[in-house]
ZAPA-358662 format. One line per field, with one value per atom (N, C-alpha, C): atom name; y, z, x; residue number from 1; residue in one letter. Coordinates in steps of 0.05 Angstrom, whole numbers. Layout:
# ZAPA-358662
atom: [CA/...]
v: [Y/...]
w: [Z/...]
u: [X/...]
seq: [NUM/...]
type: [A/...]
***
This chain:
# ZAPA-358662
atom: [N/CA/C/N/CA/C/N/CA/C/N/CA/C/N/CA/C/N/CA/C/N/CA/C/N/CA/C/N/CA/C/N/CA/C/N/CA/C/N/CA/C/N/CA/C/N/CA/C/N/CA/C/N/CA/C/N/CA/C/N/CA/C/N/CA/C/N/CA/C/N/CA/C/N/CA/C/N/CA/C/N/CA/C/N/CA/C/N/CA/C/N/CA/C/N/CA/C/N/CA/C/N/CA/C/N/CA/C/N/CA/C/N/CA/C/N/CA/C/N/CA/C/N/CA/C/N/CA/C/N/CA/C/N/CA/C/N/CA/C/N/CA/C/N/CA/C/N/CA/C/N/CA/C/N/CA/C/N/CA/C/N/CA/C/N/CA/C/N/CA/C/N/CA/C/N/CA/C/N/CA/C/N/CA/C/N/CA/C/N/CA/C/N/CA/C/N/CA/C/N/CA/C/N/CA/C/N/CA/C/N/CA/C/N/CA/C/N/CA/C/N/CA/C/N/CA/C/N/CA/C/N/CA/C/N/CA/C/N/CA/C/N/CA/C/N/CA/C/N/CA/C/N/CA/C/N/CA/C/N/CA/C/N/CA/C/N/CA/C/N/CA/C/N/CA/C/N/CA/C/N/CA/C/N/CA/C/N/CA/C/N/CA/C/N/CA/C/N/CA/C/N/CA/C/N/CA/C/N/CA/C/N/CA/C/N/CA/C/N/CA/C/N/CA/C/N/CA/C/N/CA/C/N/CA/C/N/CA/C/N/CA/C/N/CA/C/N/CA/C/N/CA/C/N/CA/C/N/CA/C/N/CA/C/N/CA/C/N/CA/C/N/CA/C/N/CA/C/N/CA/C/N/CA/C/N/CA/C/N/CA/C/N/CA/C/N/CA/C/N/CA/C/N/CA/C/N/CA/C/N/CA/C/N/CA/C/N/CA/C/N/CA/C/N/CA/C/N/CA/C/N/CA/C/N/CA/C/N/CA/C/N/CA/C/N/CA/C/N/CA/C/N/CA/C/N/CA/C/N/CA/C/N/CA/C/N/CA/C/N/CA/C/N/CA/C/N/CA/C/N/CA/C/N/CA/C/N/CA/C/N/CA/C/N/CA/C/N/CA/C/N/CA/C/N/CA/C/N/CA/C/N/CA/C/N/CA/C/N/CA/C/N/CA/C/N/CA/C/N/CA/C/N/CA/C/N/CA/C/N/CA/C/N/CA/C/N/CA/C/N/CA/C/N/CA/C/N/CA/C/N/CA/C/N/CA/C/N/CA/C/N/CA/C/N/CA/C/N/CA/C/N/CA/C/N/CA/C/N/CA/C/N/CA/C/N/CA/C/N/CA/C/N/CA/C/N/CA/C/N/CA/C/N/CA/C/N/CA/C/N/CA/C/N/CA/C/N/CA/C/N/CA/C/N/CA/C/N/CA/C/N/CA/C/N/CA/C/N/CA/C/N/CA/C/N/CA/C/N/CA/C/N/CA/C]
v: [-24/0/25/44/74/87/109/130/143/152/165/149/124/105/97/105/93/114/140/166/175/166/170/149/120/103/109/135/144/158/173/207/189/175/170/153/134/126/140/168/187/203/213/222/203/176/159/161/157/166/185/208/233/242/222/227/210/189/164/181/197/207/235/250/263/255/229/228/212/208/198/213/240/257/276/274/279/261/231/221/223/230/236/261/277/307/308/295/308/334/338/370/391/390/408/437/424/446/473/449/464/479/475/492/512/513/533/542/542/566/580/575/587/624/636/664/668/699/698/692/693/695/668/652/628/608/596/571/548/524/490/481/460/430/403/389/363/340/329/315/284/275/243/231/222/198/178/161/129/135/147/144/138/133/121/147/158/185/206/232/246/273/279/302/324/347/371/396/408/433/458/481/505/528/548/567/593/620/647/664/646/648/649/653/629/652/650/663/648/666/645/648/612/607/606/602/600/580/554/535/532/533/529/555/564/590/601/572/582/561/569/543/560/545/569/557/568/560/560/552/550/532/515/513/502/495/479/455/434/400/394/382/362/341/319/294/283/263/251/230/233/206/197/179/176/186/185/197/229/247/269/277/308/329/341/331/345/352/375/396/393/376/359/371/406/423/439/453/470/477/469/466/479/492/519/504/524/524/563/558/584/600/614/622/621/632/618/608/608/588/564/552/522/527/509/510/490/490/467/442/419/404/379/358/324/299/276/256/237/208/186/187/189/183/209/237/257/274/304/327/338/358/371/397/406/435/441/459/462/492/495/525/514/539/534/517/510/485/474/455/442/419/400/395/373/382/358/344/316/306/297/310/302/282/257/241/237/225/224/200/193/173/172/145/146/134/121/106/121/141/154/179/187/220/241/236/262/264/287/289/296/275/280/286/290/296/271/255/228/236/250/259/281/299/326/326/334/331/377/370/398/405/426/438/468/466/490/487/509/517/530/526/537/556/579/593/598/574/566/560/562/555/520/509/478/470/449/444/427/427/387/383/368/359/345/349/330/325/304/275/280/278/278/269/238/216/204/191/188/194/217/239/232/223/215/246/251/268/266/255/245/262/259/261/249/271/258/270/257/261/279/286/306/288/263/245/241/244/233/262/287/314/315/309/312/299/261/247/262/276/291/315/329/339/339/316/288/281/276/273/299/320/344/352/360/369/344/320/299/301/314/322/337/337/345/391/400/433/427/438/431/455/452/475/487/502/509/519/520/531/549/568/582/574/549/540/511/495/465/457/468/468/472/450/450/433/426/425/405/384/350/358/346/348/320/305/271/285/260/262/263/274/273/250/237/215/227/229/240/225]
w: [0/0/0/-12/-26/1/-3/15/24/-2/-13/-8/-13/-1/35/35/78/88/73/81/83/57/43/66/71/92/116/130/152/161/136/132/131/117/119/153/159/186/199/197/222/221/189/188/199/192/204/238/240/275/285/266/282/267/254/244/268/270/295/318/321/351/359/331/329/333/317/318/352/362/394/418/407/423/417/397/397/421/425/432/458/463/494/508/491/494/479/473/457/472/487/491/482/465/464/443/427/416/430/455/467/485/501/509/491/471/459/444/453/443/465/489/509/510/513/522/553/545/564/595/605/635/631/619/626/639/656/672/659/669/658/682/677/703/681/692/680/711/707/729/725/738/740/756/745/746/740/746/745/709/694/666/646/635/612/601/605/599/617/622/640/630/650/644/638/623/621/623/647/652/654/637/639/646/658/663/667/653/661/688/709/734/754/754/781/796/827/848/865/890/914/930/933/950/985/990/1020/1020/1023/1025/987/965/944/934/917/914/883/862/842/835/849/847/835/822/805/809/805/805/788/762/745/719/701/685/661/635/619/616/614/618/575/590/558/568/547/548/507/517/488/492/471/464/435/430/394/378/384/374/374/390/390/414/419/445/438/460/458/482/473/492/503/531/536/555/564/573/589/605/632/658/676/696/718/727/746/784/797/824/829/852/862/876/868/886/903/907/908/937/954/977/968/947/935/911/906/891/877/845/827/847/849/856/845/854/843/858/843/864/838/846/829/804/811/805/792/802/791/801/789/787/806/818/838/831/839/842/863/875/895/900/924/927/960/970/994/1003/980/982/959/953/930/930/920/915/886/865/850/840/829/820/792/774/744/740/719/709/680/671/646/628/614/593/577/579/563/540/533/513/493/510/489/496/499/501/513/538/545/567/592/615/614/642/658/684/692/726/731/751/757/789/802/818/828/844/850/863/890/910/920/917/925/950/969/996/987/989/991/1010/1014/1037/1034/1051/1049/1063/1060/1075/1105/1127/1150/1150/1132/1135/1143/1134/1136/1103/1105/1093/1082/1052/1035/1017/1008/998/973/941/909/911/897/878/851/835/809/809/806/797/768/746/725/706/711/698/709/731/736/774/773/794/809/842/856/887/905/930/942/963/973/1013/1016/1048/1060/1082/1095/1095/1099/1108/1086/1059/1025/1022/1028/1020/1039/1055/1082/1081/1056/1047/1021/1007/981/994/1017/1029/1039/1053/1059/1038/1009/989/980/982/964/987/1011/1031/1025/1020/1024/988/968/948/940/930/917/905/912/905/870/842/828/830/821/822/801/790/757/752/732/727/694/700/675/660/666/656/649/650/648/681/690/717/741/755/769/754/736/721/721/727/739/770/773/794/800/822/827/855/862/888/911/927/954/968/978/1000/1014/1043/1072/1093]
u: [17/0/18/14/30/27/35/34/5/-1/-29/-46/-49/-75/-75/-46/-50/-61/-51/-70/-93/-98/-129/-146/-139/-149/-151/-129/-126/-146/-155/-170/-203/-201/-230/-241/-220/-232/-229/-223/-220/-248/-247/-274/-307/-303/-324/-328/-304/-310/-319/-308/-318/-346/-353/-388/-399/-389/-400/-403/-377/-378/-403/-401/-417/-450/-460/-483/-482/-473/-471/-477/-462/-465/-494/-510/-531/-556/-551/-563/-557/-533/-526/-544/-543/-556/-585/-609/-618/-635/-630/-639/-630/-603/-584/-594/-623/-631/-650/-662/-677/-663/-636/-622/-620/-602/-598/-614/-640/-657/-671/-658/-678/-667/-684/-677/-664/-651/-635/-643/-664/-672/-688/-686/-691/-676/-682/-661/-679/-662/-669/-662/-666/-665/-668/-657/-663/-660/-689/-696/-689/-676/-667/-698/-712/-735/-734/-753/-761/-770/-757/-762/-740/-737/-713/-695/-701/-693/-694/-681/-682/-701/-715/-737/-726/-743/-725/-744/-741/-765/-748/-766/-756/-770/-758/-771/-756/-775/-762/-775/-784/-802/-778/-758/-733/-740/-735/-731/-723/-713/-699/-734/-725/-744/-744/-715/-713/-688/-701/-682/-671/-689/-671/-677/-645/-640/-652/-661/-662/-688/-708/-741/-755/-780/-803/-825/-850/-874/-885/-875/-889/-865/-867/-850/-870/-846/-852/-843/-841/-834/-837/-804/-806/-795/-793/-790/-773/-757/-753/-767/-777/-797/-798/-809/-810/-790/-762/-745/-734/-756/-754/-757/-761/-761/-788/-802/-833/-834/-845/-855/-881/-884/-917/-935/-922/-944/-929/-945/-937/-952/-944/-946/-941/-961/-954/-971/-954/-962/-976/-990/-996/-985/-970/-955/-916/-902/-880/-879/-895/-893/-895/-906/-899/-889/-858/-847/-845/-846/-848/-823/-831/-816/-826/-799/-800/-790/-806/-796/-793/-779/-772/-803/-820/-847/-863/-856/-877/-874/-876/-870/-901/-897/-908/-915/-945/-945/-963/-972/-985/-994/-1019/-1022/-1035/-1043/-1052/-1077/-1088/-1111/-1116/-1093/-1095/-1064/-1068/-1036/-1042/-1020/-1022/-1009/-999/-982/-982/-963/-966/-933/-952/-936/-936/-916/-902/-909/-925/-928/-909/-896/-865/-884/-904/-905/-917/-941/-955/-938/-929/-908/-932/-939/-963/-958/-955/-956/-986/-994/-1015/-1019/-1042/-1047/-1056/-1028/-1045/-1062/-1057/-1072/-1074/-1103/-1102/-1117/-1113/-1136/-1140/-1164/-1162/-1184/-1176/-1199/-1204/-1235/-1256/-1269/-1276/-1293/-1320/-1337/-1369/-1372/-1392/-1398/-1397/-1400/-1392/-1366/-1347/-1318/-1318/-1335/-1329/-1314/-1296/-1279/-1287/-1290/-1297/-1273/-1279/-1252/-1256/-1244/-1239/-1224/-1217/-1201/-1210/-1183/-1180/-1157/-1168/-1154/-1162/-1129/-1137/-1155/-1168/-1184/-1209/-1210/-1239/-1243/-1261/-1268/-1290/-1278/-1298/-1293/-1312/-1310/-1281/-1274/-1243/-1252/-1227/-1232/-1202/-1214/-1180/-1161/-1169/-1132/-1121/-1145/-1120/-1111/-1129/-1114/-1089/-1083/-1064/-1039/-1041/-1021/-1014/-1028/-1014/-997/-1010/-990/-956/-966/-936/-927/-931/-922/-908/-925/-913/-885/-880/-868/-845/-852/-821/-808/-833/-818/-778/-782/-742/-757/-740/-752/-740/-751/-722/-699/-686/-670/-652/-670/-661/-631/-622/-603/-589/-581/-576/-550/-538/-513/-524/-501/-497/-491/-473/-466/-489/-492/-515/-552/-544/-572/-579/-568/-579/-589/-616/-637/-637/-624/-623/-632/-653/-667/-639/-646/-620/-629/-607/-602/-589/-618/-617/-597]
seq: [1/1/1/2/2/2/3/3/3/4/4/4/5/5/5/6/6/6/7/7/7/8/8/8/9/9/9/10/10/10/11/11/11/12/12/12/13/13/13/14/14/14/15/15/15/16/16/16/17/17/17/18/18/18/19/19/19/20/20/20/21/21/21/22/22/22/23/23/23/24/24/24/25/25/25/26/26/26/27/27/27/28/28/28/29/29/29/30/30/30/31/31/31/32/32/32/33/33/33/34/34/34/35/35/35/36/36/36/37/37/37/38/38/38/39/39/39/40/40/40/41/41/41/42/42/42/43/43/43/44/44/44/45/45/45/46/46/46/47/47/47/48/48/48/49/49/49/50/50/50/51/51/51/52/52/52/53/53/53/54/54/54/55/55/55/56/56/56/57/57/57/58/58/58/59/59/59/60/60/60/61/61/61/62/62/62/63/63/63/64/64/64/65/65/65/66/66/66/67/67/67/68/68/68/69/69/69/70/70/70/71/71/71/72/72/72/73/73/73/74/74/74/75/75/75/76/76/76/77/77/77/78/78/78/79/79/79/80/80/80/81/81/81/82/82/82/83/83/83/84/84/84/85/85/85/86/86/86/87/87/87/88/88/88/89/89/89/90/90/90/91/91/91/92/92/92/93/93/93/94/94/94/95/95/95/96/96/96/97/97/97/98/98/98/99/99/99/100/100/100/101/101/101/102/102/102/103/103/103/104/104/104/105/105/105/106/106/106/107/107/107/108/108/108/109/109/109/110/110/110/111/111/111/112/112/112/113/113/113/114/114/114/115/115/115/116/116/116/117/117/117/118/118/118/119/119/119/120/120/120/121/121/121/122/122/122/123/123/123/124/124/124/125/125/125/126/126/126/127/127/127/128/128/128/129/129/129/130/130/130/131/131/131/132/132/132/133/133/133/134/134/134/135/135/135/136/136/136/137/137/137/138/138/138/139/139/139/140/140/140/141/141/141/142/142/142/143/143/143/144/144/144/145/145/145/146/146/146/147/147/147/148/148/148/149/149/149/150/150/150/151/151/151/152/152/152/153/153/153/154/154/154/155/155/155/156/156/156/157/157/157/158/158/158/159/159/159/160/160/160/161/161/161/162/162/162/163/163/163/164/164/164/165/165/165/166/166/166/167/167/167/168/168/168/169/169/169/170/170/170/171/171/171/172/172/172/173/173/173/174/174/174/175/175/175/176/176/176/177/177/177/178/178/178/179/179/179/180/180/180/181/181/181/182/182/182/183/183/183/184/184/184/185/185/185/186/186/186/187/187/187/188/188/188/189/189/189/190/190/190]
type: [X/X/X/X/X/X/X/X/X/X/X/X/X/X/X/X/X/X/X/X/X/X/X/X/X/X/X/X/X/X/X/X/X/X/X/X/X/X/X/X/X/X/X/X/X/X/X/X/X/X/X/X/X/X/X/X/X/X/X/X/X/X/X/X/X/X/X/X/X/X/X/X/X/X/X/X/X/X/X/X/X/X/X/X/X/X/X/X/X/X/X/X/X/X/X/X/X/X/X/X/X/X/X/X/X/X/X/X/X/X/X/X/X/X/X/X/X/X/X/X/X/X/X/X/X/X/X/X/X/X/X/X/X/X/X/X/X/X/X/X/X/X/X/X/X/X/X/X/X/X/X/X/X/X/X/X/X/X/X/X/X/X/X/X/X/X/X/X/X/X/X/X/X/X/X/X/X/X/X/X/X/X/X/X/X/X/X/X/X/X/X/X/X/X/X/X/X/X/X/X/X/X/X/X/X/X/X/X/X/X/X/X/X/X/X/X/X/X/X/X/X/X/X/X/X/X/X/X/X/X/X/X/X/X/X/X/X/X/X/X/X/X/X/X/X/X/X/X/X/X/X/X/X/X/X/X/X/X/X/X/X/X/X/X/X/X/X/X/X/X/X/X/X/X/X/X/X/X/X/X/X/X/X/X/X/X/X/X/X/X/X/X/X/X/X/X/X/X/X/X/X/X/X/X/X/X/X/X/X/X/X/X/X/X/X/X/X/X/X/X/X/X/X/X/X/X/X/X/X/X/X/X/X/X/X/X/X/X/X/X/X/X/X/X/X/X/X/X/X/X/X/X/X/X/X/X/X/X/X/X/X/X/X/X/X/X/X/X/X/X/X/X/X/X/X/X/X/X/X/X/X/X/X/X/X/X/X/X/X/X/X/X/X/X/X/X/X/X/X/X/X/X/X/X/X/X/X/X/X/X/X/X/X/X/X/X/X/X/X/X/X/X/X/X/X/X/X/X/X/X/X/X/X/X/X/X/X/X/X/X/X/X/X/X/X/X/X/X/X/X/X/X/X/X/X/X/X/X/X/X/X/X/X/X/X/X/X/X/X/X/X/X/X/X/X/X/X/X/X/X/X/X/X/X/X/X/X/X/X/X/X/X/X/X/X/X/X/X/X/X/X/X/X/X/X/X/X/X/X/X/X/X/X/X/X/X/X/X/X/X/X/X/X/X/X/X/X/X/X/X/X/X/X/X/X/X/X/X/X/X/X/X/X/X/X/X/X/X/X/X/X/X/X/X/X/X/X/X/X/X/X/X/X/X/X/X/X/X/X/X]
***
């Protein structure tokens, strides 16, 4: 083999790799478009869940919340699914006394009489409200209580509004970020 052909052999398996490596690193990242199109006062998070893929919520809402410095009440949630990055809604809380937060299982929002939990259909690519229990009050200030479960809405009682409570409070806050640095959200081990 010549000079010119060990070269020419050199040049092309270099180029194959660095097409290989290239399309790899797409699949490592596919968020990387939606990063780089966020505006400037927007932060990200990407949430480590019980899903095959890691979640990716954004928002231009951040404020210090107390204990986390950069939480929001409100975001947008995507997911890769079907080959792509879909954008599967947004999801607000009332207020910044509850802050968008997460657990292995489902993303959180909350207000002073309400709490809800939305989850992620990996198969059909849709976030839903798998549950939302909410308290109103009557004229006498007596307290009743809904369930909106799996889209169905029924009568609920204080002790299931009181465990979505205990669910939302042992929740993860997320904690956005305007870089790369900091932007993985993995539940803490207490």
């Amino acid at each position: 083999m010549d000079n010119n052909k060990r070269i020419t052999a050199i040049g092309l398996a270099l180029i194959i790799m660095g097409l290989t490596a290239c399309s790899q690193k797409q699949m490592d990242n596919p968020y990387g478009n939606i990063v780089a199109g966020l505006g400037d006062n927007a932060a990200y998070a990407f949430l480590e869940m019980d899903y095959k893929y890691n979640v990716m919520v954004t928002s231009d809402g951040i404020y210090d919340e107390g204990e986390e410095s950069q939480a929001a009440i409100y975001c947008d949630v995507y997911y890769y699914t079907g080959g792509e990055v879909k954008k599967l809604g947004t999801i607000m809380s009332d207020g910044t006394a509850y802050p968008v937060s997460f657990s292995k299982d489902g993303i959180f929002v909350a207000s002073g009489h309400s709490v809800g939990k939305y989850v992620i259909s990996e198969k059909e690519g849709i976030l839903s409200l798998e549950k939302g229990v909410y308290e109103k009050f009557d004229s006498f200030g007596n307290p009743s209580y809904t369930i909106i479960a799996n889209g169905i809405e029924m009568e609920s009682t204080e002790s299931e509004y009181q465990e979505m409570q205990k669910e939302y409070a042992a929740s993860q806050i997320i904690h956005f970020s305007y870089g790369s640095n900091g932007s993985i959200n993995e539940i803490r081990k207490w």
